[in-house]
Structure formats: C-alpha cells, structure tokens
N, C-alpha and C positions, 0 to 999 in steps of 0.2 A: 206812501204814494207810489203808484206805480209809474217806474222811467222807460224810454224806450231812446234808442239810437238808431241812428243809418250809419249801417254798412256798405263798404266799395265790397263788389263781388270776391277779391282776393282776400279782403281784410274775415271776411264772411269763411271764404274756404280755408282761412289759416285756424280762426278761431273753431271751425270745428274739426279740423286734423288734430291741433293743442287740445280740444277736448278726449278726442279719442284715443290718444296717445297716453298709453300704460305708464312710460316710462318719467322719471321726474324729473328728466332736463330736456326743453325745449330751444329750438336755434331757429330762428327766423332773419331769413335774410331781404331787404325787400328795401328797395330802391331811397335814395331819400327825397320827401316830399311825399312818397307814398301813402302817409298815417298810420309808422310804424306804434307813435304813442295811442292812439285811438283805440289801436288793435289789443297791445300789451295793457292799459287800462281797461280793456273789455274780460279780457280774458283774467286780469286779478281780477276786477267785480263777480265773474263766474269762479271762481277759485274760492275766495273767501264767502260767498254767501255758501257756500257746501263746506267749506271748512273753516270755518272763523279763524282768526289768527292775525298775526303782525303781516304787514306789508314791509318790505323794502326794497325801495330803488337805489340802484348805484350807478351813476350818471360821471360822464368824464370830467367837468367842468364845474366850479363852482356856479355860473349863469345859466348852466342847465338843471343843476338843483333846483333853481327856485324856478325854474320851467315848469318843468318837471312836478312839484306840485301844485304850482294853478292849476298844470293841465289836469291832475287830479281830482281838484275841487271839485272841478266842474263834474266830475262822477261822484260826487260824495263821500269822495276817498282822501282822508284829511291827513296827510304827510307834513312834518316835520324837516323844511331843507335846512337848518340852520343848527340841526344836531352836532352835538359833540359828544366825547366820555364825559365830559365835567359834567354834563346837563343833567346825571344820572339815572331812571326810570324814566319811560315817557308817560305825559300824564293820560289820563284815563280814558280823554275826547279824540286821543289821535288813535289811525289803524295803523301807525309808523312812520319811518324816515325816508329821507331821500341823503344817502352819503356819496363820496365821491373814492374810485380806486386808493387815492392816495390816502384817506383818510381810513379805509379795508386796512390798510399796511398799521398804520400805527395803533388801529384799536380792533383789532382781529377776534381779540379774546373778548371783549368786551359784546363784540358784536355776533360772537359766536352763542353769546348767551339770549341776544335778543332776539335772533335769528331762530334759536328753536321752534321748529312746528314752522317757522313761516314762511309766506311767499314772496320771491324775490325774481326783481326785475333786473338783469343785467344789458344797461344802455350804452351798445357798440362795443360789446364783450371784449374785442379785438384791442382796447387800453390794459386789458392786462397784461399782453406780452411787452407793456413797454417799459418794464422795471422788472428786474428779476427778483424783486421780492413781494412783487406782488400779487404773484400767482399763487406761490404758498399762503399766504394770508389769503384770499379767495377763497382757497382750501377750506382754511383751519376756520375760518368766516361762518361760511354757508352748508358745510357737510350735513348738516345736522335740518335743515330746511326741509320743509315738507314738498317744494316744487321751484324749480328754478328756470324762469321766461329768459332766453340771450336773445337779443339784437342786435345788429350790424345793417349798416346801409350797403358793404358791398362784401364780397366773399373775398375770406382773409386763407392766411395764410400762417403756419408756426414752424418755421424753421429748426428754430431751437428750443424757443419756447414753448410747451405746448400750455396751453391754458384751459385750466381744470374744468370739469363738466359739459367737454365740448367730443364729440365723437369726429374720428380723422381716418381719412384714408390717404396715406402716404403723411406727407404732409398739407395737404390739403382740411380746411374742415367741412364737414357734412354737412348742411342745415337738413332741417326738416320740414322745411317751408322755403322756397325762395320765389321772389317777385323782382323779376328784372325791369332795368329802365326803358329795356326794348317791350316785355310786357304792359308798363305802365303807358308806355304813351300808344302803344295799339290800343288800351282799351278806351282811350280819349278820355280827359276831362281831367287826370290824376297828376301830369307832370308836364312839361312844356317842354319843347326842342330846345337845343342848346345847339349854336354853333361859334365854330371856333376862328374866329380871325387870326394867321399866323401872319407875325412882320419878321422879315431878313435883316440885313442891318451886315454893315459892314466896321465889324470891330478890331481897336488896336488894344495893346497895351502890355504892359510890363510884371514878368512874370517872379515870384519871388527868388529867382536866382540871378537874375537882373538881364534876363533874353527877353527878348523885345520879339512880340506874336500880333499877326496879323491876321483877322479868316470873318467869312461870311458863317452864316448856319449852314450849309451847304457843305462848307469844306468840312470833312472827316477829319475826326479828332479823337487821342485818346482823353480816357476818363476825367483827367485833372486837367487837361489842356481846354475840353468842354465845359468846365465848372469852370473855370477862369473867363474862356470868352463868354458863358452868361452871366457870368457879373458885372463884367463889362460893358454890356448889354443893358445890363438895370442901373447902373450907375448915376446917380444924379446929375455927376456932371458931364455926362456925354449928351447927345442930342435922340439917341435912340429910343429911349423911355418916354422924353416931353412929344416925342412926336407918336407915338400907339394911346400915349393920355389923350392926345387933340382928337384922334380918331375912337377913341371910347366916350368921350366927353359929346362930341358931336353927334353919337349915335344914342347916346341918352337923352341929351337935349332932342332928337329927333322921336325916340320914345315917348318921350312926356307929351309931346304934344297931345298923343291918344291918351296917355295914363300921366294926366297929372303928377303920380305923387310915386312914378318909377323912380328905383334909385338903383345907384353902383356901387360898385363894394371893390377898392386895390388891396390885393392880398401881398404885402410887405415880404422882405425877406431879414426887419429886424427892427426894433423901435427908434433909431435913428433913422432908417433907411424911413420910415411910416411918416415919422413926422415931414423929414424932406419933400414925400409927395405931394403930402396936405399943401407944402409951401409952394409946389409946383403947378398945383392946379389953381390957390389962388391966385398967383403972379401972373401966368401964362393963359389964363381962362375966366380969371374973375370966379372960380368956383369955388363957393365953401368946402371942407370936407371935415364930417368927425374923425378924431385917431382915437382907438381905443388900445392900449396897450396894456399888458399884462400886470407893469409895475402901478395902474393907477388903480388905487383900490376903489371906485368909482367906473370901472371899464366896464362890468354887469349896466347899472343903472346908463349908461353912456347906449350901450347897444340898444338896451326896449326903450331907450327916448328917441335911439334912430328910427328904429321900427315903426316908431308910435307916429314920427312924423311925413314930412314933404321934402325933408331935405334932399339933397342930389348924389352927397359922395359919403361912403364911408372907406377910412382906410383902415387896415389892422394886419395883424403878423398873423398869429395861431389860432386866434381867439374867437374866429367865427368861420374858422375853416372844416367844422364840423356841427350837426344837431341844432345850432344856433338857427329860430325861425323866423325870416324876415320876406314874408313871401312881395312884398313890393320889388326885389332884388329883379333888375332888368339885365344890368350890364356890369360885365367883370374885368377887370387886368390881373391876370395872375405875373406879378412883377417879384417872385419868390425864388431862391434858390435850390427849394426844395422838389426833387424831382420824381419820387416812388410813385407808382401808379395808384395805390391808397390815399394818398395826402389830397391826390391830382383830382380823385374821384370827389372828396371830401368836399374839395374847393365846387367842382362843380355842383354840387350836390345844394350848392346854397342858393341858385339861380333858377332848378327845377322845379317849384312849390307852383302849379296850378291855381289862379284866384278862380273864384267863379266872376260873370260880368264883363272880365277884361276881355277884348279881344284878340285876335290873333297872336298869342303870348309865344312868340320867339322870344330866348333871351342869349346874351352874345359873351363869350367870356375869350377877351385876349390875348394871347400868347405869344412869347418868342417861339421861333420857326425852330427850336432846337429838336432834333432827332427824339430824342425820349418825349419831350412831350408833346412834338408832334403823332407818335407813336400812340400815344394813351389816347390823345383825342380823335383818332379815326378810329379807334375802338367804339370809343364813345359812338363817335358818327355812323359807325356803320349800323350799330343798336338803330338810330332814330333813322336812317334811311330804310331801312328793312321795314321798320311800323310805319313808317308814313306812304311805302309802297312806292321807294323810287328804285334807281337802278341799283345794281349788286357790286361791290369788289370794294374795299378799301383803299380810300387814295392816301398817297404822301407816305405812306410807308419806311419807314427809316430802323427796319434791325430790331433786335430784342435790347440791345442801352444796357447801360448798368443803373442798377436802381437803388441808388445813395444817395446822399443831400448833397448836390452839388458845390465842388468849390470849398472843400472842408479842409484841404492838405495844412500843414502844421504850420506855414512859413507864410500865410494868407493877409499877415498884417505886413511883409514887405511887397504884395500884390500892388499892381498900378494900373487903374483904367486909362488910358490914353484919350481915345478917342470911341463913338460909336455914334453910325450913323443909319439911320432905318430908310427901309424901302419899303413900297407900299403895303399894306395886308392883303391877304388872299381869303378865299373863303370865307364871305360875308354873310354867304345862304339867303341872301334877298328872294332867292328865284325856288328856292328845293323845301318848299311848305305848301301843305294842305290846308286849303281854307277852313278855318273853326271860328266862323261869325256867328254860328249856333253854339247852343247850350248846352247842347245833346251829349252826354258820355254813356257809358256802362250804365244799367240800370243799380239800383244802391237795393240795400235788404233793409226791412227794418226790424232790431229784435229788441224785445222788453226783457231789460238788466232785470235778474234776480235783485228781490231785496237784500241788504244788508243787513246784520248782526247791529242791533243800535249801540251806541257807544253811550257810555256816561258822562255826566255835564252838560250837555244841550239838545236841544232839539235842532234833529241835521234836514235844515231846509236847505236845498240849494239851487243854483239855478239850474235850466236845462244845457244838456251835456252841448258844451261847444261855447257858450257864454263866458266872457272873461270872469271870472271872482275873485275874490281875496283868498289868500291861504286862509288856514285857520293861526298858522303864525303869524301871518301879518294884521288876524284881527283881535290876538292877543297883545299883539304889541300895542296896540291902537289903546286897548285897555289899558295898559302899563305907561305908556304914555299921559293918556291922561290924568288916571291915579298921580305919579309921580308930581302932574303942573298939581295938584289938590294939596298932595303931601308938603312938596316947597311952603306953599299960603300958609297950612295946618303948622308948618315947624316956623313959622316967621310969626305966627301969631302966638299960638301957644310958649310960646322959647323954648323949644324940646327940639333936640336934636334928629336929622330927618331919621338916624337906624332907631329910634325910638317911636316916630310918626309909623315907620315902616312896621315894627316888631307889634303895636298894637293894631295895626290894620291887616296882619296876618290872623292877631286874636281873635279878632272881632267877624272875622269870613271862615275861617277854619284850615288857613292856608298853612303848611308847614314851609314849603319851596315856591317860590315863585315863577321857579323854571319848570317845577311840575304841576302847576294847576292849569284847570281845566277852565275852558270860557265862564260856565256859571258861576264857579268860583274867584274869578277874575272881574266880572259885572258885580258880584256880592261884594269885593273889596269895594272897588269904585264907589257903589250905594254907601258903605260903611263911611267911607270919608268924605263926603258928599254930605252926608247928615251930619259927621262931625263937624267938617266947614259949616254949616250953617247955622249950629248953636252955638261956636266961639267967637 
C-alpha cells in the first residue's frame, strides 16, 4: 500500500540535503517541537527501502525509548524499546531497537554486531559527552554502520569531549542542517512564543562557613555566593517560591479558561525538593500536581498518563527536561538549580510544541531574575522578537555567568536558607504577540514513503503516519499475556507444571525463544493453547 506524509517546508529541505549528502554521518540541528522525529523517521524509511537493513535508535532516556517506537510504528517501522544483550537475536518481524547511551556503554560489542550495515538514529547526540566512556562505545557501537542520522534540539558544544561522528570547528559542532527557534516561529504554525516572567526576591541565609549573606538578584555576586542565594530563593521554606507558584498557577488557571486541558510543568531541583512543591501547591492553591521522579520505576507510565490527561500540574527534576512530548504544556517554573544554557534550553524546549486549533498559544516559563538565567532567556527572546517582528536590542542583559550547576560547593549540606522574599515578575509579554486566530502556517509538502523491504511473521498493516499505535512490543506482549492467563488454567487443570505447559506450547508453534518470536508465531502459540484449553 502506497503511504504518503506532510512535510514542514524545513523538515522537506533537510530530508533532501540528507539525501544528497555523500557523506555517512548526518547532524541536524533543529529547534524542539520542530518534528525533529518525523523528519529522522522520514529519512530511515528512505534509507532502508534503498538499503534494507537494521534500524537503530539510541534515545537518552528510557520514556523516550518507548516514544521513540510508537512514533515509529506509525511508519511501519517496528522497533524493539525494551531490548537488551539477554534478549539475544532480534526476531524476524522487527527492522530493530531503540537503546539508550547508557545501555551503548555496557553492550558496545554486542551492538557493534548488530549494527553492521545498519542505520542509526542518534536522538540529541549531545548525551554522549556526558560520561567519558560513552563516547568510545558509540565508537566501537556504530563504526561499522552503513549511515548515521544525529539530533539535537540546540547547538552543542565539546570542550573536552569530542563525540564521535560529529565534524567541529574549534570546539564548536557543525550541523548540516540547522532550524532555529527564531526560524520556526517566523515560519508560523511550528512552535509557540515563550515568555519569560522573571521575579526578584530579596534573600537571606547562612552560608556553610556559618557567614550570614544578604542580596537581591540584582546584587553582584561571585560564583558560589550566586548558587547559594538561588537556593535560597527555591527553598521551600522561604516565601519566594509559594509566591512565583501563585503567580504561575493563576496564569494557568487563566489559560485553561481558553484551553481546557493546558497544563504546567515545575522543573525541581531534586526529588525531595519535587515532592515539597506538589505539597505547596496543594496546601496553598488546592492544586493537584503529578511528581514524577527518577527512583519511581512507574515515572514513564506517570508522564503519558499526564500527557494523556486535564490534569493542571506536573512537577519533576530531569525527567522531562528534555524530548519528553507533552504538547498541552502552557506554563513553566523553572525552580532548578541547574543553570547551563543547554539544560535551560531543554527546559524551554517542553513548552514550544505548536497544537493545531489552539489559539493564540503564548506559553510562559518562570524564572528567578538571576543573571545567567536571565542571560539565556533574552537569548531566547530576542530569537521570538526578531520572528514576530517587534523591536531590536536584548533587554536585562546580565554578562556571560559561569555555566555550572549552581550551588554545588562541597560543604552545601551545612548551607542555611534563612529567609526569601519575592517581588513581583516582570515580563509577562501580555502585549509583544502577533495575533494567530488563523490556522495559516508554511505551506506543508506531501511525499509518498518508499515501500519497505517486508519483514517476516506478519502482515505490516499500519495505521496512517501520525496515528497513535501499539509497538509491535507492546502487541507481543499482549500475546504473552494472554497465552501465559491460558497456560495458569492449562497447568491447574492438567497437574503439569507451568515450564512444562510452556516447553509444549513452544512444540506445538515452533517457537524456540520466546523473546525471539515473531507475532505469527506468538498468535500460533496462543491458537495451540487455546485448542488445548478446550479439549481438557
């Protein structure tokens, strides 16, 4: 069956420079919310239908794994996110994995083998400078690949690092495609303004050599004296935080009137600090909020049940400060101690996703008034005043900052928040938007996907590209599920033990591994026990 997609005009002009492009590593750099995945799933469907082969994606996050293959599915492109070395061969019905950097480091060689000839997605390339051994595994991974697609949402940098397959000039990396945030919102329809409410605040507190420090944002500080009074600043027990909540909280509530089912997202600066919020906003606002935190192995499932709903607040530390897609996302508090202008981007990065329908989609992320990040966000801002066509020069300007994680010095657990107290926000951007009550963006391309090389084991019906689906993981599990409730009945009735129900239900399908069969072969078990249940 012949498939066709629409393309954004960039996503159009990257896929055919990645076409023309001799070379076998490509770098695309290109705004997030832009439809960096649409693009990279376009371009492996043109990759493999000319060269059959494994796919793999290497995604930073386990919740992007399994992103990462829906969004696949929905090309017909049937990825494996729940891979490991144990799982040994993949079966015959998938065109490959989705693994994660970390998991490049431990199984390198394993993956170096299954990587031959293939094509690979590298999702925010830029996670490999963040372990120095995971650039050599990337290496020793993928050398052997017939073409290797990098991503990034913003243009990185490798100091020391450099990370393999990536061309540099200085330290700088090159892309060979870039689509900026100031690009996406000139072409309209692709990403939404962001503005940045900064609150002051006048902070106390005790420093861990036991000197008692006073200072607004305002007042010049060095490095550690600045990481202190922002923590002071976020501190649950001062008053500075409950009062930028009231004022984020009030401006959501005032969103939803138009958008129903807008939501906010507090970006913690640790899983105690996360839960504190959740308890701040319900005490002080009556507002639910989800925390999703690293240690709950339930934080994935936690995130697409926010996404999926109307709730109002989500709070979280790292976990969705990057690729995580929740285009309801109206209103932010960046309440983190993390200050690089990477991270900074990343955070904003979850608020820019364009719905179609919605109107006038301003969305507001806010901030302590501190020098660095007020710094990154007139960056930001000048990008979306330049596209929206208002005046020129960058306001609030505050110096080049040091760009560490704020508030790290050694001696941070005899630190003491005294007191902090906020003063109003500025820059709410009520007044510096263009009206977008129409629909009207960039005109879109539409191109007809080469077919695919068929895979063995089923017939690949899927839906059309953009349609939520099932992995093909998730509808073999769905099979193994149910087999296994047949198996229980089959071993309680028979008096045979279940690896004995299991070892003839593999006879009787032709299954050796049940990690490597295929759907067909997986619905042939089920049928097998199925007829077994009903003659015993």
């Amino acid at each position: 069956m012949q498939r066709t997609i629409r393309l954004r005009p960039w996503q159009k002009a990257a896929l055919d420079q990645f076409v023309e492009s001799a070379g076998p590593d490509f770098l695309a750099v290109a705004t997030p919310g832009a439809g960096k995945t649409t693009f990279a799933l376009t371009a492996a469907r043109h990759q493999l239908a000319g060269s059959p082969g494994r796919l793999i994606v290497v995604a930073p996050t386990a919740h992007l794994k399994l992103q990462w293959a829906r969004a696949a599915s929905a090309f017909s492109l049937h990825l494996d996110p729940s891979w490991s070395a144990a799982d040994g061969s993949l079966p015959r019905d998938m065109h490959g994995i989705v693994t994660s950097y970390q998991q490049v480091a431990s199984s390198a060689p394993l993956l170096a083998r299954l990587s031959r000839d293939a094509f690979i997605i590298f999702d925010e390339l830029h996670h490999a400078a963040d372990d120095r051994a995971w650039g050599a595994a990337i290496r020793e991974a993928f050398s052997e690949s017939s073409r290797r697609l990098a991503l990034s949402g913003t243009p990185f940098r490798s100091d020391t690092r450099a990370i393999p397959f990536v061309a540099y000039r200085g330290d700088e990396a090159v892309p060979d495609y870039e689509y900026s945030y100031g690009d996406a919102l000139a072409d309209r329809r692709v990403v939404r303004p962001v503005y940045f409410p900064a609150t002051n605040g006048q902070m106390e507190w005790s420093a861990p050599d036991g000197s008692l420090h006073s200072a607004t944002f305002d007042d010049p500080l060095g490095a550690v004296r600045a990481g202190q009074r922002l923590r002071t600043a976020l501190s649950l027990d001062g008053e500075w935080l409950p009062t930028v909540l009231r004022a984020a909280h009030a401006r959501l509530t005032e969103v939803r009137r138009e958008q129903p089912d807008a939501g906010g997202l507090v970006i913690a600066t640790d899983q105690e600090h996360a839960r504190g919020i959740a308890q701040l906003l319900h005490s002080r606002f009556g507002a639910t909020a989800r925390v999703v935190t690293s240690d709950d192995p339930q934080a994935s499932a936690g995130i697409a049940a926010f996404a999926a709903s109307s709730d109002p607040w989500l709070v979280a530390v790292r976990m969705v400060s990057e690729g995580v897609d929740i285009p309801r996302l109206r209103v932010g508090v960046y309440a983190t101690t993390t200050s690089t202008e990477l991270f900074f981007r990343q955070a904003v990065g979850r608020f820019v996703r364009w719905t179609r329908g919605v109107p006038r989609q301003r969305a507001w992320l806010f901030i302590p008034d501190d020098a660095r990040l007020r710094l990154h966000a007139a960056r930001v801002a000048e990008q979306r005043r330049h596209s929206l066509r208002r005046g020129d020069g960058v306001v609030n300007d505050a110096g080049d900052g040091d760009e560490r994680e704020l508030g790290t010095d050694d001696q941070m657990s005899l630190f003491a928040a005294i007191s902090a107290v906020a003063t109003d926000p500025t820059g709410l951007g009520d007044d510096e938007f263009l009206d977008d009550e129409d629909d009207v963006g960039a005109d879109e391309f539409e191109l007809t996907l080469a077919p695919l090389p068929p895979l063995a084991g089923v017939a690949d019906v899927a839906a059309a590209v953009g349609e939520p689906v099932l992995t093909r993981r998730e509808e073999k599990k769905q099979l193994r599920d149910a087999t296994a409730k047949v198996a229980r009945e089959l071993a309680r009735r028979a008096g045979l033990t279940h690896a004995q129900v299991n070892a003839e239900l593999n006879r009787l399908s032709g299954v050796q591994r049940v990690s490597e069969a295929t759907v067909a072969q997986l619905e042939r078990r089920f049928a097998a026990a199925d007829r077994w249940l009903a003659k015993t």
